[in-house]
C-alpha positions as CSV (number, residue, x, y, z in Angstrom):
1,X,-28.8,104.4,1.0
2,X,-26.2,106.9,2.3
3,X,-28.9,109.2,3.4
4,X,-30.8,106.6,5.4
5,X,-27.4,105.6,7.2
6,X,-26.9,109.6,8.0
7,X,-30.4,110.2,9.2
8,X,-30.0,106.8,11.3
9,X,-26.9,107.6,13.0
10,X,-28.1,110.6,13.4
11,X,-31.3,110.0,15.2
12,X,-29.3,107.8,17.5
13,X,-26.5,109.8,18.7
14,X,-29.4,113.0,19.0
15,X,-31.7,110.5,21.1
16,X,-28.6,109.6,23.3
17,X,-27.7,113.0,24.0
18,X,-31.2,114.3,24.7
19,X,-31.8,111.5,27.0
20,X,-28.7,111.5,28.5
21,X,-29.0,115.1,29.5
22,X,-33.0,114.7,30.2
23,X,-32.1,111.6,32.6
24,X,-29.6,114.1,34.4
25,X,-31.7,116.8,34.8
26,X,-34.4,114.9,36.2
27,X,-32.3,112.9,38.6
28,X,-30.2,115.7,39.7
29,X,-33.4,117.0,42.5
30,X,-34.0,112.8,43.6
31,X,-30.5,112.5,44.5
32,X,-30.5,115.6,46.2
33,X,-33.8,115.2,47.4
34,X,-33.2,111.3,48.7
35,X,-29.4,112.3,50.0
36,X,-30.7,115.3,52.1
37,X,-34.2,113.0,53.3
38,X,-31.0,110.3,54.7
39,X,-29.3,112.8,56.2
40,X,-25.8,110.8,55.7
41,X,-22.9,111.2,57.3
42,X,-19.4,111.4,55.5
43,X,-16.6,109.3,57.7
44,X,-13.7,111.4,56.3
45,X,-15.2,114.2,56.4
46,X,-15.1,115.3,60.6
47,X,-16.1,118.5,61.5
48,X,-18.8,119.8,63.9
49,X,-19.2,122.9,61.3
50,X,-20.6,120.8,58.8
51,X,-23.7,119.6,60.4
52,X,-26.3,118.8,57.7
53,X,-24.0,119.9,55.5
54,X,-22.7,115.8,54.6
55,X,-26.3,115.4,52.7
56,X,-25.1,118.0,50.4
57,X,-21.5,117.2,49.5
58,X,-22.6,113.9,49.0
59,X,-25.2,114.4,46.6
60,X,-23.2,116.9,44.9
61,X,-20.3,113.7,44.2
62,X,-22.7,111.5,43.0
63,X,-24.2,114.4,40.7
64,X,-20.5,115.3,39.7
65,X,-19.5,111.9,38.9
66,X,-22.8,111.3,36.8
67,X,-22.5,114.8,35.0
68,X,-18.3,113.4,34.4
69,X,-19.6,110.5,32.9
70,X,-22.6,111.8,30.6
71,X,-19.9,114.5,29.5
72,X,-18.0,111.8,27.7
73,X,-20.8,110.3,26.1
74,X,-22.0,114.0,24.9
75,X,-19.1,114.7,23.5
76,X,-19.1,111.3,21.5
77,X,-22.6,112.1,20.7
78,X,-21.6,115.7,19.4
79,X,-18.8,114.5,17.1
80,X,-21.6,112.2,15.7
81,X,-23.7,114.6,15.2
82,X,-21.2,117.2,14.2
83,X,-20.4,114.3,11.0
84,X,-23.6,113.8,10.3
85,X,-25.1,117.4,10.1
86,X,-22.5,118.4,8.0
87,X,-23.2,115.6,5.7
88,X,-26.7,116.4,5.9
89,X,-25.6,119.7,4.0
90,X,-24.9,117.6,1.1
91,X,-27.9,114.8,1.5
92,X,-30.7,117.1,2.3
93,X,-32.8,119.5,-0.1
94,X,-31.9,122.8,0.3
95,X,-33.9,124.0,-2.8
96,X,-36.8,124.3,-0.2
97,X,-36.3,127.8,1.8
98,X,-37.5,126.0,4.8
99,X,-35.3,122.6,4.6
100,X,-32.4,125.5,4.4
101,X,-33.4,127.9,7.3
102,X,-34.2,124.1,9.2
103,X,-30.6,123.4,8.8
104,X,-29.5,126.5,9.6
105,X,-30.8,126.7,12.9
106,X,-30.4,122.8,13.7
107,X,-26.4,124.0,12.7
108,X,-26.9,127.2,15.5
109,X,-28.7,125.2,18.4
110,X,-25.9,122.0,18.0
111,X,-23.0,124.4,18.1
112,X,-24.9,126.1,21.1
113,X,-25.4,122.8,23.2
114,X,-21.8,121.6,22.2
115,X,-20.7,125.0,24.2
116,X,-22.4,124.4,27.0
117,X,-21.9,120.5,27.6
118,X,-17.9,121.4,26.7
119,X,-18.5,124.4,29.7
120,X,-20.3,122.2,31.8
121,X,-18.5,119.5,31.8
122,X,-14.5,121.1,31.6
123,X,-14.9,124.5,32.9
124,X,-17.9,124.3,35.7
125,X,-17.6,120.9,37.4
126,X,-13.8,121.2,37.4
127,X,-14.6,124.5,39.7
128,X,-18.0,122.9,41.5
129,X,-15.4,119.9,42.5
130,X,-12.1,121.9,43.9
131,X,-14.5,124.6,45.4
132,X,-16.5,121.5,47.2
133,X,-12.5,120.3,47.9
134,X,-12.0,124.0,50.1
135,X,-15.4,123.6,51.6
136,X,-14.3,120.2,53.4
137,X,-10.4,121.3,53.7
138,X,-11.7,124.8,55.8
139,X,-14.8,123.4,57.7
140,X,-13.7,123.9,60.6
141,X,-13.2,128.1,59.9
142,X,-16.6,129.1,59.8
143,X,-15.9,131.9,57.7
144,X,-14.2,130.4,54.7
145,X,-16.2,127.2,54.8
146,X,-19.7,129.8,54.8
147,X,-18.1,131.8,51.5
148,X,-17.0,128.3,50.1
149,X,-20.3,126.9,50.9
150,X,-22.5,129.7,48.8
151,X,-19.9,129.3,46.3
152,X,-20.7,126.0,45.8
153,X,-24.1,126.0,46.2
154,X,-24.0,128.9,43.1
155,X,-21.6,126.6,41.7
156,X,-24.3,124.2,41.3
157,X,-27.2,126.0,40.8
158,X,-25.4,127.1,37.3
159,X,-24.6,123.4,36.1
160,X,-28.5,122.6,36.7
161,X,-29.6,126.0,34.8
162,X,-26.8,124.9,32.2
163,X,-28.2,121.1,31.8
164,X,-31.9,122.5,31.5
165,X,-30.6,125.2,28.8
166,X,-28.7,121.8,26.9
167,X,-32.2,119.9,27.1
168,X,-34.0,122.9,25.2
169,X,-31.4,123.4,22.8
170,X,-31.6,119.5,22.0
171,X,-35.2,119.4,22.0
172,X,-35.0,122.7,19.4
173,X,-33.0,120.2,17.7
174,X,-35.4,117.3,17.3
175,X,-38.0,120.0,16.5
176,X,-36.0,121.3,13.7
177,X,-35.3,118.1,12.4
178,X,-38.8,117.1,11.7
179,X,-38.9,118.5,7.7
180,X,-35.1,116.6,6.7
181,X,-35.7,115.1,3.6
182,X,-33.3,114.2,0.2
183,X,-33.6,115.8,-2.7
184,X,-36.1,114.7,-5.1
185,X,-34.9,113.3,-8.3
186,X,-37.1,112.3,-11.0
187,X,-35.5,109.2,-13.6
188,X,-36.6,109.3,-16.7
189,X,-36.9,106.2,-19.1
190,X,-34.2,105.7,-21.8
């Protein structure tokens, strides 16, 4: 019973993250691509410098507030996940060499993702949003505002390489977590 609870809680909070994170990653080129093909303009933002320039900031809010709000549910997801694996170290048979390197490398590729979604989400969009904040606040220097510009257009470039890295490590996950099974104990009649 207490293995089929772990294995279903789990399941869930490894679906949610995976498809939380896919759902990103996929959305992240229409809302750039449908922003850009609307060519907005931003009211409080006024500055001749930053023609066609509104598309991108914002996209790049929406995407930030999205990427703000799936960091919370990835980290709920990882201390899930973090209380179930290690629980699966006790559940699972680790007799098998295979069950063992399995958990092994489901134990390296969740430590791995957790990095990245904690650097993502604390370390690069916290930079991606107060570089953006310069971009706006110099527009009208042409010089800053094209350094801040490239900036945050690297800025970003990062955080999608880094969401695409998450989904592999997540998918290794699911891959590795094809073989869990509990140990197999034989009764005997008395």
């Amino acid at each position: 019973m207490l293995f089929q609870l772990v294995q279903t809680v789990y399941w869930l909070a490894l679906s949610m993250w995976f498809g939380g994170a896919m759902f990103i990653g996929v959305a992240v080129q229409a809302i750039h691509r449908t922003v850009r093909e609307n060519k907005p303009l931003l009211p409080h933002v006024l500055s001749v410098n930053l023609d066609d320039q509104h598309s991108t900031l914002l996209a790049g809010a929406i995407v930030g507030n999205l990427i703000s709000a799936l960091t919370r549910v990835e980290v709920v997801c990882a201390a899930i996940l973090f209380l179930t694996i290690i629980s699966q170290w006790f559940l699972v048979d680790l007799s098998d060499t295979w069950n063992k390197a399995s958990a092994f490398v489901r134990s390296g590729l969740f430590l791995a993702a957790t990095v990245v979604v904690i650097y993502n989400g604390w370390v690069l969009w916290p930079k991606v949003m107060k570089t953006r904040q310069a971009y706006i606040d110099d527009a009208d220097d042409p010089d800053k505002a094209n350094a801040a510009s490239e900036r945050l257009d690297r800025l970003q470039r990062d955080s999608e390489m880094l969401l695409m890295v998450l989904v592999f490590l997540l998918l290794g996950i699911i891959l590795f977590s094809g073989n869990i099974s509990r140990p197999i104990t034989f009764h005997t009649g008395g």
